[in-house]
N, C-alpha and C positions, 0 to 999 in steps of 0.2 A: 480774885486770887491773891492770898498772900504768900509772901515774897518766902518764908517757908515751906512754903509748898515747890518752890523752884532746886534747883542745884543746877549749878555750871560743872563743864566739862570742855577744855577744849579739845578742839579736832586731832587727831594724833593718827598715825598708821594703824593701831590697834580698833580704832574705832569709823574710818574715813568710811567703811562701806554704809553704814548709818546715816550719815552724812547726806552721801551720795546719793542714795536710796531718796532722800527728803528731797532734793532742791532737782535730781532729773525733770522734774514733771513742770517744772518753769524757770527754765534756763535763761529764760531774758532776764529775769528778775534777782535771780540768783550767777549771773553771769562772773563778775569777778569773784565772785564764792568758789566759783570751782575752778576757774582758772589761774586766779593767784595761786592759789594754795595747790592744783596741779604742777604749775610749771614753774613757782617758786615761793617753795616751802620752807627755804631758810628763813624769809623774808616776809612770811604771813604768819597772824594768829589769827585764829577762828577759835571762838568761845559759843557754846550753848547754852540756852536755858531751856530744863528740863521740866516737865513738870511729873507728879507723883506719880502718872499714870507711863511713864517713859519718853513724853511727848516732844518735839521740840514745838517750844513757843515765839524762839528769838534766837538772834545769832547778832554777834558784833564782828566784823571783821579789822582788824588792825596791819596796814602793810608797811614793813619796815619802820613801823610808830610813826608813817607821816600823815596816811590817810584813812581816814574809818569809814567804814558802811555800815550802816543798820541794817535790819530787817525782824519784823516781828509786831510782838505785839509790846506797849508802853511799858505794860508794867514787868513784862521777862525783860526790857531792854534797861529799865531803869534798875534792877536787880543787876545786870550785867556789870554795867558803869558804877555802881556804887564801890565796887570791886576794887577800883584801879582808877587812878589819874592820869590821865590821858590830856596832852599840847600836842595834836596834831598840827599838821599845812592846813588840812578840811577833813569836813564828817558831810557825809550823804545821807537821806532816809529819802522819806516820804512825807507827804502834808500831814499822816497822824502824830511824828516823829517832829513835830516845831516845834513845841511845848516842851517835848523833851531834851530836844537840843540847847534852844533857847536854856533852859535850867543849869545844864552839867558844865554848856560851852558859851560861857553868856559873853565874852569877849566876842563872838563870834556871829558876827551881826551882818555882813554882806550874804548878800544871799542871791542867788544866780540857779533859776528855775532850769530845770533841763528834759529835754525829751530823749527816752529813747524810743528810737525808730529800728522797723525791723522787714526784712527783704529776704521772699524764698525764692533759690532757683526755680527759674521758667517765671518769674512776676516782675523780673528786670526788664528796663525799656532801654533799649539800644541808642547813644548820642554820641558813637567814638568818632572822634576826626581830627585827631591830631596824633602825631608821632609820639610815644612815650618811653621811658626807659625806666631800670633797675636803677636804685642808688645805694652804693656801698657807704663804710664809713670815711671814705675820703671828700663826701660831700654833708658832714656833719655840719659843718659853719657855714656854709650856703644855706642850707634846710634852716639852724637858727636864725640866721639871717634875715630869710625870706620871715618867717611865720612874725620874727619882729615887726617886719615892715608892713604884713598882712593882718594882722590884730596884736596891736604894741601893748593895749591894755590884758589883754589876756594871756598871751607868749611872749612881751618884752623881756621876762625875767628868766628865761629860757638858755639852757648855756649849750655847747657843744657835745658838750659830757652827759648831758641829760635826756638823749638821742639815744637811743635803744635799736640799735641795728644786728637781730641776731637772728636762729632758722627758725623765731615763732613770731617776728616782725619784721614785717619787709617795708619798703618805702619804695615810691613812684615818682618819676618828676615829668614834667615837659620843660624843654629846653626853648628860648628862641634866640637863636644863635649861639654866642658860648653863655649864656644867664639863664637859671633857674627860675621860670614862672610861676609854676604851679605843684603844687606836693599834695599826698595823699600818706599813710599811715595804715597798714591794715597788721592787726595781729590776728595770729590763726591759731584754732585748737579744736581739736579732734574735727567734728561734723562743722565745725564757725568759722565765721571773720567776723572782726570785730573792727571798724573803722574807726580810729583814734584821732586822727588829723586829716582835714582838709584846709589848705590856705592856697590864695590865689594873689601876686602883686596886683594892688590897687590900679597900676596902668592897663591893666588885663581884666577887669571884673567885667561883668555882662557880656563876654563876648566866644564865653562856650568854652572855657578852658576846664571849668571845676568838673561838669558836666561829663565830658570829652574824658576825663582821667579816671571818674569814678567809673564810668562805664567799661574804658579799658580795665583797671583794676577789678571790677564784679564780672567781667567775663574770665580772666586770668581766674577768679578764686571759684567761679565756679565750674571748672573743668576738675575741682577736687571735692570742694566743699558746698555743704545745700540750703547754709542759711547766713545773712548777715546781718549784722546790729551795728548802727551809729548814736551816739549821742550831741545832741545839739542844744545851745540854747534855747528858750524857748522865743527871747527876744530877736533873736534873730532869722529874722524875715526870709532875706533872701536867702539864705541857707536851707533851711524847712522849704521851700520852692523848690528849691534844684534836687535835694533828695525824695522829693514828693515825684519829683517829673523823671527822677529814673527807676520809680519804684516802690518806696520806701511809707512807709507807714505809721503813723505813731504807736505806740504799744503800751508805754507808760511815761508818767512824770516824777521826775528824781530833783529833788533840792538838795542843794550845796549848800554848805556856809564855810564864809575864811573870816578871820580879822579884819576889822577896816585899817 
C-alpha cells in the first residue's frame, strides 16, 4: 500500500461513532483508545489512517504529548508519524511496531516487555484476609512513598501530584498500624477496571498482602463492573504469579520504549 492511498483524520465528536464502531470488538487491545479519549479529551489526540476504501488501517494515539500508543499496521503507522514530531516520556506498540519505533524514536532504546492480562466476573479466585480501606487525596505522599520504596527503579520518579485520585480512579491500601503496606490503583469505565498499580513494602512481600488487596478490590468492582485488565511486566515473576492465582490471564504483549 502506498502511503497515497492513506489520509489521516483525527478523532473528533463529528466523527467518534466511527471510531467507536472500529475498536468495540477488542477492547483490551484498544483500551486507552477509548478511554482516554472518553474521559479525557482535552488531553488526547487520536489520529487515523484511512485507506481509499474508508478503512481504518492504524491509529496513533497521543495523551497530553507525553505518551504514544500505536496500533495498526507499519506502513498506516509510519504515514501517521511522518506527519508530526513527536519527544514523548514513551510510545507503546507491539513486536511488528520495533522497527518502526526503533526508526522515528531511535533515542529510545529501553525497552520494557509487558503483558496485559485480563479477568471476567465469576473467573476471580477468592484470597481476601486482610482489612482494607479507601484512600482519598490526603494520602498522596504515602502512596508515592510506598511505590518508591516498592519499585524505586520504576516509580522513584513519581511525585505526589502525579496521583490521580478522582470518580474514574480509586485507590486501596492496607494499613498495619498507622503505615501504609500495600496499594492498589483501579480505574473504572463504563462495563472495566482497569488496574494501574500494585505495590507492596519489601518487609511485607510473600506474605499475602498483594493478593488479599486485589481480591478485595476485584470483588468491590465487580458488584458493578464485568471485566478487568492489568498490565505487568513481563519480567517480573512474581507478579504474573499473584495475578495468575487470582484469576488473571494473559491476553496480549505490549512493548514500551523510554530513553536510556
Amino acid at each position: 500500500m502506498k502511503h497515497n492511498r492513506l489520509r489521516s483524520i483525527r478523532v473528533t465528536p463529528d466523527n467518534e461513532a466511527f471510531f467507536y464502531e472500529y475498536i468495540k470488538y477488542n477492547f483490551a487491545e484498544y483500551f486507552f483508545f477509548h478511554v482516554d479519549y472518553a474521559q479525557y479529551p482535552e488531553s488526547t489526540e487520536i489520529y487515523m489512517a484511512l485507506d481509499n476504501e474508508e478503512k481504518i488501517k492504524g491509529m496513533v494515539l497521543i495523551w497530553k504529548n507525553r505518551r504514544i500508543q500505536l496500533r495498526g499496521t507499519v506502513v498506516s503507522l509510519r504515514f501517521l508519524l511522518n506527519r508530526k514530531n513527536y519527544s514523548p516520556i514513551s510510545i507503546t506498540g507491539f513486536d511488528i511496531h520495533k522497527k518502526l519505533i526503533s526508526k522515528f524514536f531511535p533515542d529510545y532504546k529501553k525497552e520494557i516487555a509487558l503483558y496485559r492480562m485480563c479477568l471476567k466476573k465469576g473467573d476471580q479466585k477468592d484470597f481476601e484476609k486482610c482489612k482494607f480501606q479507601k484512600l482519598n487525596e490526603s494520602y498522596r505522599e504515602e502512596i508515592t512513598s510506598l511505590m518508591s520504596i516498592a519499585d524505586p527503579i520504576y516509580w522513584g520518579s513519581r511525585k505526589p501530584e502525579d496521583i490521580l485520585i478522582d470518580e474514574n480512579n480509586t485507590w486501596y491500601g492496607i494499613m498495619k498500624e498507622k503505615d501504609l503496606i500495600c496499594i492498589i490503583s483501579i480505574w473504572k469505565y463504563e462495563s472495566i477496571g482497569y488496574i494501574t498499580i500494585v505495590g507492596t513494602h519489601p518487609d511485607y512481600w510473600n506474605q499475602g498482602y498483594a493478593s488479599s488487596l486485589i481480591s478485595s478490590t476485584l470483588k468491590e468492582l465487580f458488584r458493578e463492573k464485568k471485566q478487568c485488565f492489568i498490565m505487568v511486566r513481563v519480567a517480573n515473576a512474581p507478579a504474573i504469579h499473584t495475578y495468575k492465582k487470582v484469576g488473571f490471564s494473559i491476553c496480549n504483549t505490549h512493548y514500551s520504549y523510554e530513553r536510556l
